[in-house]
C-alpha positions in Angstrom: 0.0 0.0 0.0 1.3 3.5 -0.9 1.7 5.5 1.4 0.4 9.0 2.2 3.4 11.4 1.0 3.5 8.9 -2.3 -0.2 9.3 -3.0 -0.1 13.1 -2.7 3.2 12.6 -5.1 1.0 10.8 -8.0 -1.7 13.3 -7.4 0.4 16.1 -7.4 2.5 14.9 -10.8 -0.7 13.9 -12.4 -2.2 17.0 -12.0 0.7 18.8 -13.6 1.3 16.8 -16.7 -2.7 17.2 -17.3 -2.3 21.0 -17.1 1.0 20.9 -19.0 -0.8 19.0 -21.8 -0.6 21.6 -24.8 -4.4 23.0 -25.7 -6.6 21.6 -28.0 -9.9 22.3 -29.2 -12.3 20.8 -31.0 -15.7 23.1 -31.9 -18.7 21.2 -33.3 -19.9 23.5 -35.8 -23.8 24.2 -35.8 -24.3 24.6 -39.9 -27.3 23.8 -42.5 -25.2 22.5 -44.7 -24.6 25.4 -46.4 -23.8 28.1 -43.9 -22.5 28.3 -40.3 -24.8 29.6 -37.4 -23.5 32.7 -36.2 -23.3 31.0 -32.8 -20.1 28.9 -34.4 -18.2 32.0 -35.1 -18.4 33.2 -31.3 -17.4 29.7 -30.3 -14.5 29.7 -32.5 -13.7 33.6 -30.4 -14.2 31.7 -27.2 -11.8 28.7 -28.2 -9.5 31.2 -29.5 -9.1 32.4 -25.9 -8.4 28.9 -25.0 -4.8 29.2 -27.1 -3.3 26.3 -28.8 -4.9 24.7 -31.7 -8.4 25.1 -33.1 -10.1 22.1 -35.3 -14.0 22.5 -36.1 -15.7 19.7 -37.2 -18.7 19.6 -40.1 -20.4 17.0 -39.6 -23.6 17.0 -42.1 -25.0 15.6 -45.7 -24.1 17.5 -49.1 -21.9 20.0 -46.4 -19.4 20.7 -48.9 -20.3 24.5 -48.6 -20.5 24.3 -45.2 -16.8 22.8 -45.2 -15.7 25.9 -47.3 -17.2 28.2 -45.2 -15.6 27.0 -42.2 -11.7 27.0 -44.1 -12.0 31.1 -44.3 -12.4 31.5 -40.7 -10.0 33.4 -39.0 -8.3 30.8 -36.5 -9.5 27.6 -37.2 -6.2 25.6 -38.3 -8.3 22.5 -39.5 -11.6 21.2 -40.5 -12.8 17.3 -39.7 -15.5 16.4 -42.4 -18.4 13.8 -41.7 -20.0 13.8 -44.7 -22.9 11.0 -44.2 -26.9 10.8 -44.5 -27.0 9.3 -41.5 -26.1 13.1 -40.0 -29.3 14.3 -41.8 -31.3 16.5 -39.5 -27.8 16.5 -37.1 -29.7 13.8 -34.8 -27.5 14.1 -30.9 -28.3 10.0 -31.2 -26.0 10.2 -34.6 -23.6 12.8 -34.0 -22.6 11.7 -30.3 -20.8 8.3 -31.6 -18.7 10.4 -34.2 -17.7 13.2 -31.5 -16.6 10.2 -29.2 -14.6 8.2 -31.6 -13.1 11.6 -32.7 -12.0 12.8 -29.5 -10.4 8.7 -28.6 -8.5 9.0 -31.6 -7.7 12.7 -31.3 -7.6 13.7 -27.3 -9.0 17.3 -27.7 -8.4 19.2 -24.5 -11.7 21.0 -25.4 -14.6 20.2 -26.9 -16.9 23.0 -27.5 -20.1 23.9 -28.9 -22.9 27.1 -29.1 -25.1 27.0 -26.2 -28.2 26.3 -29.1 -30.6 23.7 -28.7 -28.5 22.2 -31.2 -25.6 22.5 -28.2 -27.5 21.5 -25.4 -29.2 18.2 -26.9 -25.7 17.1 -28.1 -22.5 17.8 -25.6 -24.3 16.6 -22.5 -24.4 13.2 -24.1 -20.9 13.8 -25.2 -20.1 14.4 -21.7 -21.7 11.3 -20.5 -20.1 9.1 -22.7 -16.6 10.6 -22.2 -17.2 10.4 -17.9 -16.7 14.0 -17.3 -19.2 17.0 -16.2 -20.3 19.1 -19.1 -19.9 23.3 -18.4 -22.4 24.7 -19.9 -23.4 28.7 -20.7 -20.0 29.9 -20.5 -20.0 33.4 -20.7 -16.0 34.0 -19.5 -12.9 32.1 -20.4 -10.0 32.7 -17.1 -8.1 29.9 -17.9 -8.0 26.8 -19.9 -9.9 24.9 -16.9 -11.2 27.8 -15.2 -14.6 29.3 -16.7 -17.0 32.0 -16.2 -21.2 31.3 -16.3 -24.5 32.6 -15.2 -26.6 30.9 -12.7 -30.1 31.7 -10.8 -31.5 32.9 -14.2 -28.6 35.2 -14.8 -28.6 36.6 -11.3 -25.3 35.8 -9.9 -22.1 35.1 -11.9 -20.3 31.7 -10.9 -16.7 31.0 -11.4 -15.8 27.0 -11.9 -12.7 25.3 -12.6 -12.6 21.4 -14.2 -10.3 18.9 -13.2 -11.8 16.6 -15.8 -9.3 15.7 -18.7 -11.6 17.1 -21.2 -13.6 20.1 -20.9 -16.4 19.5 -22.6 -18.3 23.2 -22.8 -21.2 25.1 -24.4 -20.7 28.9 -25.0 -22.9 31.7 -24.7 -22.8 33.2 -27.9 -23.6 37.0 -27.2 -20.5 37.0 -24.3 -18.2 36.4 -27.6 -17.7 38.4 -30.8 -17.6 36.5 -33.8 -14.8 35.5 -35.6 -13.3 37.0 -38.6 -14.4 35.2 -41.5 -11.6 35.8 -43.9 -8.2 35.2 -43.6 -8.5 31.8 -42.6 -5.6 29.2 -43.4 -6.7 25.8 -42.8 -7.0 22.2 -44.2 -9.7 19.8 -44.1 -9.5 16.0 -43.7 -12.2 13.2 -43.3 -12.9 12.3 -39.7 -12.2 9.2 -38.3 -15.0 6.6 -39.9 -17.4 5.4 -37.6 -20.4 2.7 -37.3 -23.7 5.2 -36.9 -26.8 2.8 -35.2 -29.3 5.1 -34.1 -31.7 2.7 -33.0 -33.3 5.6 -31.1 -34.9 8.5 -33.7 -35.2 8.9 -37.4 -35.0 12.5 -39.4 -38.3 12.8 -41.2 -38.3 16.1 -42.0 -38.5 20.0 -41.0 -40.2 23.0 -41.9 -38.2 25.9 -41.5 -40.1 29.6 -41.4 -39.3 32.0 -43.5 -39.0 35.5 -43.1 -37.5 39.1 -44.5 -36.8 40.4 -41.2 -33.3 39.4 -39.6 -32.8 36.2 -37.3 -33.7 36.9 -33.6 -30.4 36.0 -32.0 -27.9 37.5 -34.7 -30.8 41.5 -35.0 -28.8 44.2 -33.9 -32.7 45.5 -33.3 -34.9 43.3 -31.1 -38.8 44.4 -30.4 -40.4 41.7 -28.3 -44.0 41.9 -27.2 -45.1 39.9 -23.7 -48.4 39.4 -22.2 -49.5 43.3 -22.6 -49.9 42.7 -26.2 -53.6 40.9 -25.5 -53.4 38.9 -29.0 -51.8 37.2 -31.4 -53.3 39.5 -34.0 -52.0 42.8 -31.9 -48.3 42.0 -33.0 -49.5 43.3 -36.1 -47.9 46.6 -34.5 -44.9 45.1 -33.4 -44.2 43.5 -37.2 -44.9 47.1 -38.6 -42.7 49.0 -36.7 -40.2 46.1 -37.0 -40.2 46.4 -40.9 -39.5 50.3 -40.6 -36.8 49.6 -38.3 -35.1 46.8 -39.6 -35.4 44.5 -36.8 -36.4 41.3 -35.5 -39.5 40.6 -33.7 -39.5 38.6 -29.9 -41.9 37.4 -27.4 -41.9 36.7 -23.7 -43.0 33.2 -22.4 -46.2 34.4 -21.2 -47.1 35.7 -24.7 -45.9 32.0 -26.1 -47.5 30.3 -23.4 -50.7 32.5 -24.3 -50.5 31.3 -28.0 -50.0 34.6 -29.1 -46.8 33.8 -31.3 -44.0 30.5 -32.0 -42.2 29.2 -29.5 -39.0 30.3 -31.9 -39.7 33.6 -31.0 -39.3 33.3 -27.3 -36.7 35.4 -25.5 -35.3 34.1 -22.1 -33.8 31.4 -19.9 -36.1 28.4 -21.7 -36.0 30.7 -25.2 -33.2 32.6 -27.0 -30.5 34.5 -25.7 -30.5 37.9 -27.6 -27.8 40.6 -26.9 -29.1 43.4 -29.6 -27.4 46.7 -29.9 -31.3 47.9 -29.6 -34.1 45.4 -27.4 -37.6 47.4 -27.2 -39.7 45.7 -24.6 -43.3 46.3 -25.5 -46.0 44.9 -22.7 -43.3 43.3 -20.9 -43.5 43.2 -17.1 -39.7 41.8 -17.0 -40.4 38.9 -15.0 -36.8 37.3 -14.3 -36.8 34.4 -16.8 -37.2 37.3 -19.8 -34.6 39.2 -18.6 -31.8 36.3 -18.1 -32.5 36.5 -22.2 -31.9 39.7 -22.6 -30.4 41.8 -20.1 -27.1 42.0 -21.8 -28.6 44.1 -24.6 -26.4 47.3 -25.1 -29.4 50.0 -25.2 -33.3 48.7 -23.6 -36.2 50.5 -24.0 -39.8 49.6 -21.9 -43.3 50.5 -23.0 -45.7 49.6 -20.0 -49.0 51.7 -19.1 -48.0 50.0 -15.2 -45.1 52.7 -13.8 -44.5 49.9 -11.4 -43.5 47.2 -14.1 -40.1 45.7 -13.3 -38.7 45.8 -16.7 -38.3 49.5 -15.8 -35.6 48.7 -13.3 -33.0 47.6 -15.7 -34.5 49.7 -19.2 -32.5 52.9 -19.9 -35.2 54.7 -21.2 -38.6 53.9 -20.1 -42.4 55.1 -21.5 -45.0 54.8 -19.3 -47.9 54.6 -21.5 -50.4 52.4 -23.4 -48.6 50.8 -26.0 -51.4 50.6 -28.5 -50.9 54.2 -28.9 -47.4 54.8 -28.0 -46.3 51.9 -30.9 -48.7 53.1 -33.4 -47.1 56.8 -33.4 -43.7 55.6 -33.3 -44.6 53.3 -36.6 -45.9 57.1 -37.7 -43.0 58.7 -37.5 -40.5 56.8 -38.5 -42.8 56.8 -41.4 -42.6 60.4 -42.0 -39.2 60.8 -41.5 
């Protein structure tokens, strides 16, 4: 039996030639195929702080565009390509096998991903099969096993480091600019070739909405509606004045829960994260699960008839009026002018 001073020892020397091992990351790109999700480029930002090497994988059907895209970004030194149908619909159940028997073969000290629903379903499971604890929501990078997140709904800030020896972590991405997307230098090769049996779900298909105005989490304008707006058909007013301005159009969970709009529209802890350079809250209260989504936002502006709303407390500029007249004349004039 060892004793105590030679235990400590192995800890002690273990612990250092895991730290000394030279940084490695590995970011799952979130794509369609074609393009990368915006979300991609800030985890490539966040990995970046990381140092060492960057590798992003594309793992998809037809993604030779996708593969392209990925090549041009600033940083990235190599791209693993999993071309396969059986990645159609990018199924956790099909992708986890892949990440696992790319990470054996390559030992990533990182393996990182957007903090999307795309994200979430798929490094947990990653996690589990590699026998480490996931950090997830990262919103600050201190050290390569020392990271910054939000808990309590964005209310407190907590610092965690990770002995485990891979960090497997999801990034917030409005705590990280994107990456350049030019000036890129890397290679692409085919990753390692792996048995897929996905016994579990099958792709069908997907119906994807289409709109003019731009994608919620990417707007530099944001103009959500909550409860206040009374109907579905009332964000009539909120899609006008979106058009004028440019922006995207929100929701609160209590005007999703209503039925008022999608549930792709929702802003907040159990929605989207949005960090706009603009958010407009119209006939929000600011209830704490909306603001976790949204409090980062550079400039916020509240319409509420209720002086007493919360949503006030962290809005820079604040109307207190009914917002089926205050929206309408601001529609008005940005029409005139």
């Amino acid at each position: 039996m060892l004793s105590t001073s030679r235990q400590a020892f192995l800890r002690l020397a273990k612990n250092y030639a895991r730290q000394s091992r030279f940084a490695s990351t590995l970011v799952i790109a979130e794509h369609n195929n074609e393009n990368l999700t915006p979300v991609t480029l800030n985890a490539i930002t966040a990995a970046s702080k990381i140092g060492g090497d960057i590798t992003c994988l594309i793992a998809g059907s037809q993604c030779t565009k996708a593969v392209e895209s990925a090549l041009k970004v600033k940083g990235v030194g190599k791209v693993l390509v999993a071309e396969n149908d059986a990645f159609k619909g990018f199924l956790p159940e099909s992708l986890t096998p892949l990440i696992v028997e790319i990470q054996n073969k390559f030992n990533f000290t990182h393996l990182m991903a957007g903090a999307t629903a795309y994200g979430k379903n798929l490094l947990p499971r990653v996690a589990a099969k590699l026998d480490v604890s996931p950090v997830s929501d990262i919103i600050g990078i201190k050290s390569e096993d020392t990271f910054v997140r939000t808990i309590y709904a964005g209310n407190a800030i907590q610092t965690v480091q990770s002995t485990d020896p891979v960090k497997v972590i999801t990034v917030r991405g409005t705590a990280f600019d994107a990456a350049p997307i030019d000036g890129g230098s890397g290679d692409s090769e085919a990753a390692p070739a792996v048995n897929i049996e996905n016994n579990y779900s099958t792709f069908i298909n997907q119906e994807l909405a289409k709109s003019d105005r731009p994608e919620l989490t990417s707007a530099s304008i944001v103009i959500s509606g909550g409860r206040g707006m009374k109907s579905g058909e009332n964000f009539k007013l909120l899609y006008d004045l979106a058009d004028k301005m440019n922006a995207a159009v929100g929701a609160s969970r209590a005007a999703v829960d209503a039925g008022f709009v999608a549930n792709d529209l929702q802003v907040g802890q159990t929605g989207k994260i949005v960090a706009p350079d603009l958010y407009m809250a119209v006939g929000i209260s600011g209830a704490i699960q909306h603001l976790a989504g949204m409090k980062d936002s550079k400039v916020i502006v509240a319409i509420n008839k209720d002086p007493d709303a919360p949503i006030f407390q962290v809005s820079d500029y604040g109307l207190v009026m009914d917002l089926f007249k205050a929206v309408p004349e601001m529609t008005d004039m940005i029409k005139k002018s």
